[in-house]
N, CA, C and O of each residue as an XYZ file, in Angstrom:
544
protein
N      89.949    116.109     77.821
C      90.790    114.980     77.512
C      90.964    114.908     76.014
O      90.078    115.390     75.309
N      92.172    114.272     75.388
C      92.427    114.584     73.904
C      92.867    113.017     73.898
O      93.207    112.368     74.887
N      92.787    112.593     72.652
C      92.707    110.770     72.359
C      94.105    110.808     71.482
O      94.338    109.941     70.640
N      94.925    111.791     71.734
C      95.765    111.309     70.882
C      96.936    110.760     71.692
O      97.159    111.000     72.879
N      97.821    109.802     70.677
C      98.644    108.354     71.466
C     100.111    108.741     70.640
O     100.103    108.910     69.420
N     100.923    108.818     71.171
C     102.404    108.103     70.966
C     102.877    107.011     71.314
O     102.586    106.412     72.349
N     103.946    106.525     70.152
C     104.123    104.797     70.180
C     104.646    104.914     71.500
O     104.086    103.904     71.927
N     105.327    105.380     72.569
C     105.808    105.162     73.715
C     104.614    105.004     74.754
O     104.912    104.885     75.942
N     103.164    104.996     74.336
C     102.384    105.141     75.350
C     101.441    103.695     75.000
O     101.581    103.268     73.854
N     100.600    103.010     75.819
C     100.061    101.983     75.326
C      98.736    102.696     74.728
O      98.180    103.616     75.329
N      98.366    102.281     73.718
C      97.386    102.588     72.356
C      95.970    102.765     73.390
O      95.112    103.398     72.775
N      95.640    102.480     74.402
C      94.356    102.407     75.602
C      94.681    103.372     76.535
O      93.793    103.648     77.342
N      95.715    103.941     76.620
C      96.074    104.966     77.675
C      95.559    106.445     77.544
O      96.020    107.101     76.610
N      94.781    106.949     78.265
C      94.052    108.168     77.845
C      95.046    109.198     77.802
O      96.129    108.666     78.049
N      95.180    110.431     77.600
C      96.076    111.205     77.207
C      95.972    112.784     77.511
O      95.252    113.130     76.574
N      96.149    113.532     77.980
C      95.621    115.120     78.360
C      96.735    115.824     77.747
O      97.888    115.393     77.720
N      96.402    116.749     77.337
C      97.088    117.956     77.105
C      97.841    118.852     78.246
O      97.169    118.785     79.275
N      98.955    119.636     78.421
C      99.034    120.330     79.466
C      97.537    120.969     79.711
O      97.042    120.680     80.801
N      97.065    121.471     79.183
C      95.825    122.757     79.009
C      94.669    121.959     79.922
O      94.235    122.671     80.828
N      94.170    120.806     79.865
C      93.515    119.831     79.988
C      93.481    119.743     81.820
O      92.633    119.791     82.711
N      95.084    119.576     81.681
C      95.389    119.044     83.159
C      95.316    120.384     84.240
O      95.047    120.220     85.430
N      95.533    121.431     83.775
C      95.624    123.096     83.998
C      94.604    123.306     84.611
O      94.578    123.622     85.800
N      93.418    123.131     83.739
C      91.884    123.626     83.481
C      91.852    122.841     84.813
O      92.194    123.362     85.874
N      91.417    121.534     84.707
C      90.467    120.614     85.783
C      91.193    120.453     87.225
O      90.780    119.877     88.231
N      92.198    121.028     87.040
C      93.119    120.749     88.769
C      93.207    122.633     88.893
O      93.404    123.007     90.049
N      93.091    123.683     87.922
C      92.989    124.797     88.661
C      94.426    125.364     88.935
O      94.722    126.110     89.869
N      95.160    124.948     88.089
C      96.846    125.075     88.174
C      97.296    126.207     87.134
O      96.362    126.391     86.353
N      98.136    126.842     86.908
C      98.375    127.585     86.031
C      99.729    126.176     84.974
O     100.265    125.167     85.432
N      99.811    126.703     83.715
C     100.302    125.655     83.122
C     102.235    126.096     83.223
O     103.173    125.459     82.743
N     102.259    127.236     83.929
C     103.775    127.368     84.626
C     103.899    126.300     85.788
O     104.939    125.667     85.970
N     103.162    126.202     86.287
C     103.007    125.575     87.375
C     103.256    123.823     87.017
O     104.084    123.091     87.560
N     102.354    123.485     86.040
C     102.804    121.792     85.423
C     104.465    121.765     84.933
O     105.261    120.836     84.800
N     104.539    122.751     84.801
C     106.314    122.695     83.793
C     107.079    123.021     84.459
O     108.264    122.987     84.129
N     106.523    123.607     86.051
C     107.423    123.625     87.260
C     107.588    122.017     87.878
O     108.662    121.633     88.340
N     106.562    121.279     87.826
C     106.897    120.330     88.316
C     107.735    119.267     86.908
O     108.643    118.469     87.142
N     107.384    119.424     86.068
C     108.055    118.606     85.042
C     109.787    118.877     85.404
O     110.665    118.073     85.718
N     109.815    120.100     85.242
C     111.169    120.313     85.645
C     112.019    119.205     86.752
O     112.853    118.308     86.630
N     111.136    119.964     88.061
C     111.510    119.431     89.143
C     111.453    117.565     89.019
O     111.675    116.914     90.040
N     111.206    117.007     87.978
C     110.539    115.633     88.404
C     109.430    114.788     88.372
O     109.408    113.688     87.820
N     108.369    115.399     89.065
C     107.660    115.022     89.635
C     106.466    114.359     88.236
O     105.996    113.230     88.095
N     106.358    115.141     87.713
C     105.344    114.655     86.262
C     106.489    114.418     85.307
O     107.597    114.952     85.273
N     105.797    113.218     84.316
C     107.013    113.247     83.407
C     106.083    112.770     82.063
O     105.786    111.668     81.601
N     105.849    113.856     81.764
C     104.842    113.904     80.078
C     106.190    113.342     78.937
O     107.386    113.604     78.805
N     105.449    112.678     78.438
C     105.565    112.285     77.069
C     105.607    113.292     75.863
O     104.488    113.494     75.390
N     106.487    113.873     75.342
C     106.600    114.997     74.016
C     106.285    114.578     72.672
O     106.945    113.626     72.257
N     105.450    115.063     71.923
C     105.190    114.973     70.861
C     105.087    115.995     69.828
O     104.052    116.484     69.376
N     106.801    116.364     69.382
C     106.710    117.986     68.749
C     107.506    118.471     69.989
O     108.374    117.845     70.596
N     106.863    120.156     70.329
C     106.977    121.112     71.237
C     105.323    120.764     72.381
O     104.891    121.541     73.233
N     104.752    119.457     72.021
C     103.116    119.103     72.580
C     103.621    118.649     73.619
O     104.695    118.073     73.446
N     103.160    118.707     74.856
C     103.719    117.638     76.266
C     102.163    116.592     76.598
O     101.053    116.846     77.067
N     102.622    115.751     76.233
C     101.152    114.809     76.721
C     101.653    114.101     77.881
O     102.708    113.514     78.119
N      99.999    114.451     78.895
C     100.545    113.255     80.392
C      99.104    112.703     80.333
O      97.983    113.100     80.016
N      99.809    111.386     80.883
C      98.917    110.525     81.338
C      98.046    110.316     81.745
O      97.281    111.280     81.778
N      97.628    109.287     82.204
C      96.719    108.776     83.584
C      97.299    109.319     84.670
O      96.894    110.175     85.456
N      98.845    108.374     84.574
C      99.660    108.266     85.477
C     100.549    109.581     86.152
O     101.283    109.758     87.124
N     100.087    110.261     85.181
C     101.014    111.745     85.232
C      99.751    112.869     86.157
O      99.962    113.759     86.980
N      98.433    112.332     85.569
C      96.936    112.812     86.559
C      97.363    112.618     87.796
O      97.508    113.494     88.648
N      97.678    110.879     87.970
C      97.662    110.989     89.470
C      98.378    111.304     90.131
O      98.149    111.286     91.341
N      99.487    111.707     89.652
C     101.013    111.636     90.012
C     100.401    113.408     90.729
O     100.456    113.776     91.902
N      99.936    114.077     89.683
C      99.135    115.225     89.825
C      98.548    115.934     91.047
O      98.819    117.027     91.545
N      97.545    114.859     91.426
C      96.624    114.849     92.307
C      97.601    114.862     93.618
O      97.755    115.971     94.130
N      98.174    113.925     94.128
C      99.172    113.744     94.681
C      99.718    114.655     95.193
O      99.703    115.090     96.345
N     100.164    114.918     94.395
C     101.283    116.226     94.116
C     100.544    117.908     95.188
O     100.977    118.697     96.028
N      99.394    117.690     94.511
C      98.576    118.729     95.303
C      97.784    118.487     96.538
O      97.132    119.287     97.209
N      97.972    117.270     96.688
C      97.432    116.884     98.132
C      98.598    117.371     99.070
O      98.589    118.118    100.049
N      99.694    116.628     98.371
C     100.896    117.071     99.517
C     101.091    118.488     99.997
O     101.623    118.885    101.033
N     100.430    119.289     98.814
C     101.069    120.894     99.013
C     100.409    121.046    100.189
O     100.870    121.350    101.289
N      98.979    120.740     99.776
C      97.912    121.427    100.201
C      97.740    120.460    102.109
O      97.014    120.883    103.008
N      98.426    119.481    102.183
C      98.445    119.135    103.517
C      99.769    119.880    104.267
O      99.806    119.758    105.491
N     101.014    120.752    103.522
C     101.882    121.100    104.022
C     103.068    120.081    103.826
O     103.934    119.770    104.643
N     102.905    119.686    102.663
C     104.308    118.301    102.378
C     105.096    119.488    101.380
O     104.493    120.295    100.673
N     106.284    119.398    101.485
C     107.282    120.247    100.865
C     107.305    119.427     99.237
O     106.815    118.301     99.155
N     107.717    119.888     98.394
C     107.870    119.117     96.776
C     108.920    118.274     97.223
O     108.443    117.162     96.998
N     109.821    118.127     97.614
C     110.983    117.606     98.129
C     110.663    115.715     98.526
O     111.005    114.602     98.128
N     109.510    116.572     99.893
C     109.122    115.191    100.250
C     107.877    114.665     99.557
O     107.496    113.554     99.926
N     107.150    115.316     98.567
C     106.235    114.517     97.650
C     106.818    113.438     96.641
O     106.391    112.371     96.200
N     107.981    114.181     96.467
C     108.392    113.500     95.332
C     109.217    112.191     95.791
O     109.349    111.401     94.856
N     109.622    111.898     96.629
C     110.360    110.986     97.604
C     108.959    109.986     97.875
O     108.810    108.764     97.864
N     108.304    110.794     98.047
C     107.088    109.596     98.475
C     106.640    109.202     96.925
O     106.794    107.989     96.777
N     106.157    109.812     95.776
C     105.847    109.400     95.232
C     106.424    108.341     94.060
O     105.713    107.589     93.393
N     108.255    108.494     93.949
C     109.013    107.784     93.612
C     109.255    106.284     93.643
O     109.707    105.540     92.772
N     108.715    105.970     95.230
C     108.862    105.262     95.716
C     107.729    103.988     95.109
O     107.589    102.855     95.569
N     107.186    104.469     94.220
C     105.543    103.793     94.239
C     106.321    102.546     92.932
O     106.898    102.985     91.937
N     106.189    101.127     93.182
C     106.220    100.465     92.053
C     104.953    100.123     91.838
O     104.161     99.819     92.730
N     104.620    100.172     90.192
C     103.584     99.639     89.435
C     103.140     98.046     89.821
O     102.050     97.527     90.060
N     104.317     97.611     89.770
C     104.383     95.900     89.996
C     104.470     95.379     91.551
O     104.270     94.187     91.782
N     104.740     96.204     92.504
C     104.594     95.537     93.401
C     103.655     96.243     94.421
O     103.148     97.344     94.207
N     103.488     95.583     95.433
C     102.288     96.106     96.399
C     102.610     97.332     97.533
O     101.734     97.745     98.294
N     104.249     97.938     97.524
C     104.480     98.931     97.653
C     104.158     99.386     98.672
O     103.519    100.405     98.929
N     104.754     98.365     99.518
C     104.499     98.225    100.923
C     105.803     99.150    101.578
O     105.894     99.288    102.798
N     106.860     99.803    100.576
C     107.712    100.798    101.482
C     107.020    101.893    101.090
O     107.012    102.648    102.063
N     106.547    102.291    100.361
C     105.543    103.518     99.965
C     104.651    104.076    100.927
O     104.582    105.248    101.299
N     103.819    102.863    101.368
C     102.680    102.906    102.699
C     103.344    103.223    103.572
O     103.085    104.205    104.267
N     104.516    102.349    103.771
C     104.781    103.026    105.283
C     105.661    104.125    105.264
O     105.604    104.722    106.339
N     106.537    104.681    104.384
C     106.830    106.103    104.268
C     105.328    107.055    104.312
O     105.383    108.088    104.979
N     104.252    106.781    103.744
C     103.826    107.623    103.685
C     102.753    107.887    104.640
O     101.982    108.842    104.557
N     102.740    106.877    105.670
C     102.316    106.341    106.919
C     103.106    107.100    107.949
O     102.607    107.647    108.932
N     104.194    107.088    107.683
C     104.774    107.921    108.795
C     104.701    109.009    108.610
O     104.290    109.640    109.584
N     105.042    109.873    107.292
C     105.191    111.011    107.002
C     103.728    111.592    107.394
O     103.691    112.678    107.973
N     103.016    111.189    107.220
C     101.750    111.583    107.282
C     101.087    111.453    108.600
O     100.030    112.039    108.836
N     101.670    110.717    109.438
C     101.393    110.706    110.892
C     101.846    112.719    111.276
O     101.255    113.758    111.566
N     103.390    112.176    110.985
C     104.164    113.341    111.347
C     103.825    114.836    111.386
O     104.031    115.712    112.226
N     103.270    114.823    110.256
C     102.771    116.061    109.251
C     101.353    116.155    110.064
O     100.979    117.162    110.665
N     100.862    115.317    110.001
C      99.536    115.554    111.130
C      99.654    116.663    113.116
O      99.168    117.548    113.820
N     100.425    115.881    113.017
C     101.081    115.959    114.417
C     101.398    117.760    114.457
O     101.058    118.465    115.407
N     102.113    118.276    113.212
C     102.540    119.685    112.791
C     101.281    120.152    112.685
O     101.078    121.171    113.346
N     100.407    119.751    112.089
C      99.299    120.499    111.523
C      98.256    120.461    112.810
O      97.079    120.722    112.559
N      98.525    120.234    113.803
C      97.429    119.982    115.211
C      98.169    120.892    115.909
O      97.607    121.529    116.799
N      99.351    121.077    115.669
C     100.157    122.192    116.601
C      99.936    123.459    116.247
O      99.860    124.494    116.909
N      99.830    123.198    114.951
C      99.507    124.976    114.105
C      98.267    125.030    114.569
O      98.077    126.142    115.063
N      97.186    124.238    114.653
C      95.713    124.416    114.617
C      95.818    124.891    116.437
O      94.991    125.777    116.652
N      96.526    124.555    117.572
C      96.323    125.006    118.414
C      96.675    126.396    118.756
O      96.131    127.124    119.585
N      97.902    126.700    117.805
C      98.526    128.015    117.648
C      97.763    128.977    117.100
O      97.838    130.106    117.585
N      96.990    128.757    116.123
C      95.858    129.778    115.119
C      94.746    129.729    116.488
O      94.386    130.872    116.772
N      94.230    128.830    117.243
C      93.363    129.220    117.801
C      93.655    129.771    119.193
O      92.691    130.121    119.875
N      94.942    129.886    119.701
C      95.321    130.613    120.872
C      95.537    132.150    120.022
O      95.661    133.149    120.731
N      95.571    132.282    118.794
C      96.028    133.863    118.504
C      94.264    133.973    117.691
O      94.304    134.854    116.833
N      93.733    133.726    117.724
C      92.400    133.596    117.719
C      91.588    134.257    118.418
O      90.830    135.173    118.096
N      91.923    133.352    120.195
C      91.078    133.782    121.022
C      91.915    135.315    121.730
O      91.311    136.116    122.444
N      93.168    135.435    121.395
C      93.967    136.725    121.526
C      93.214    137.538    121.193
O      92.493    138.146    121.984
N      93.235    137.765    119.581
C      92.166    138.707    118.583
C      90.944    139.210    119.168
O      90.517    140.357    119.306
N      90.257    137.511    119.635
C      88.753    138.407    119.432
C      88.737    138.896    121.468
O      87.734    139.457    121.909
N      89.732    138.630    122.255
C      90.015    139.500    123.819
C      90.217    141.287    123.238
O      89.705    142.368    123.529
N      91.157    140.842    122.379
C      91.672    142.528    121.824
C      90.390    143.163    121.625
O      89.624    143.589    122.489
N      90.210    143.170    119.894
C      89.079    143.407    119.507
C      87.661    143.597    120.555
O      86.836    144.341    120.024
N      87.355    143.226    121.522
C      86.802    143.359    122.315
C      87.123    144.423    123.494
O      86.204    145.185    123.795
N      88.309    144.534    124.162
C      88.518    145.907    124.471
C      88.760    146.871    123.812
O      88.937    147.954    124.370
N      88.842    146.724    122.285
C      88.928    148.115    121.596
C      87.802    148.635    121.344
O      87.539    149.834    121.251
N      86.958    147.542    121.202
C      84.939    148.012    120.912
C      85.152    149.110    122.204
O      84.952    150.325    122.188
N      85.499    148.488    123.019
C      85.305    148.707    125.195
C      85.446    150.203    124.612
O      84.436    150.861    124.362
N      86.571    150.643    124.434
C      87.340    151.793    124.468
C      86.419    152.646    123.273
O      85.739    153.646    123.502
N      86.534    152.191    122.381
C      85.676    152.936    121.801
C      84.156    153.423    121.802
O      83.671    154.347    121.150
N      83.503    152.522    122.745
C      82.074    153.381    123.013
C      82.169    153.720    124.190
O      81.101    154.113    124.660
N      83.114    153.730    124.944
C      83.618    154.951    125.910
C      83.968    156.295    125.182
O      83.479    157.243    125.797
N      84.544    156.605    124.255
C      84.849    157.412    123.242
C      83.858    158.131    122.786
O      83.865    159.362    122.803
N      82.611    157.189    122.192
C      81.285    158.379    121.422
C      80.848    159.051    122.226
O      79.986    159.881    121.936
């Protein structure tokens, strides 16, 4: 974490470096400036320096939950847009209440699919042992 502040940021707001945010989430720093691009983080410039937030952390975190549950950038960023500071962001919850039902629902279908080609594998694999110590 680095303590340095621009007047656009409040003087108490902690501050990371791309490098910072890279390191501790395990991201390559193409990868932060892919999402800056796209949206999704929106650092503060100081120079050619990109400083993010708190808010840009969590925005972060987020961000990689969605991947990593199978949420497209598309629909992270739709969900995470949605978030007001000031209010209790009660369309947020339930977008992300549903989406996340939904996405569940996908991810129980794949999990039955990996384990029907699973128990395929280890039937195969098992008559090929067969065949092969018929063989020695």
């Amino acid at each position: 974490m680095n303590d340095m502040t621009d007047n656009s940021m409040d003087q108490d707001e902690a501050v990371y470096k791309i490098g910072d945010l890279a390191e501790e989430f395990g991201v390559t720093l193409r990868t932060l400036r892919f999402y800056e691009d796209k949206g999704l983080l929106k650092p503060t410039r100081v120079g050619v320096t990109r400083l993010f937030t708190r808010r840009d952390r969590a925005r972060l975190k987020l961000i990689l939950l969605g991947k990593r549950v199978g949420f497209s950038l598309t629909e992270v960023k739709r969900m995470i847009d949605l978030y007001d500071p000031r209010g209790k962001n009660v369309a947020q919850l339930k977008v992300a209440l549903t989406k996340g039902e939904a996405q569940m629902r996908v991810l129980e279908d794949q999990r039955g699919s990996i384990q029907t080609a699973i128990e395929e594998l280890e039937r195969t694999i098992e008559v090929v042992r067969g065949m092969l110590a018929e063989s020695e």
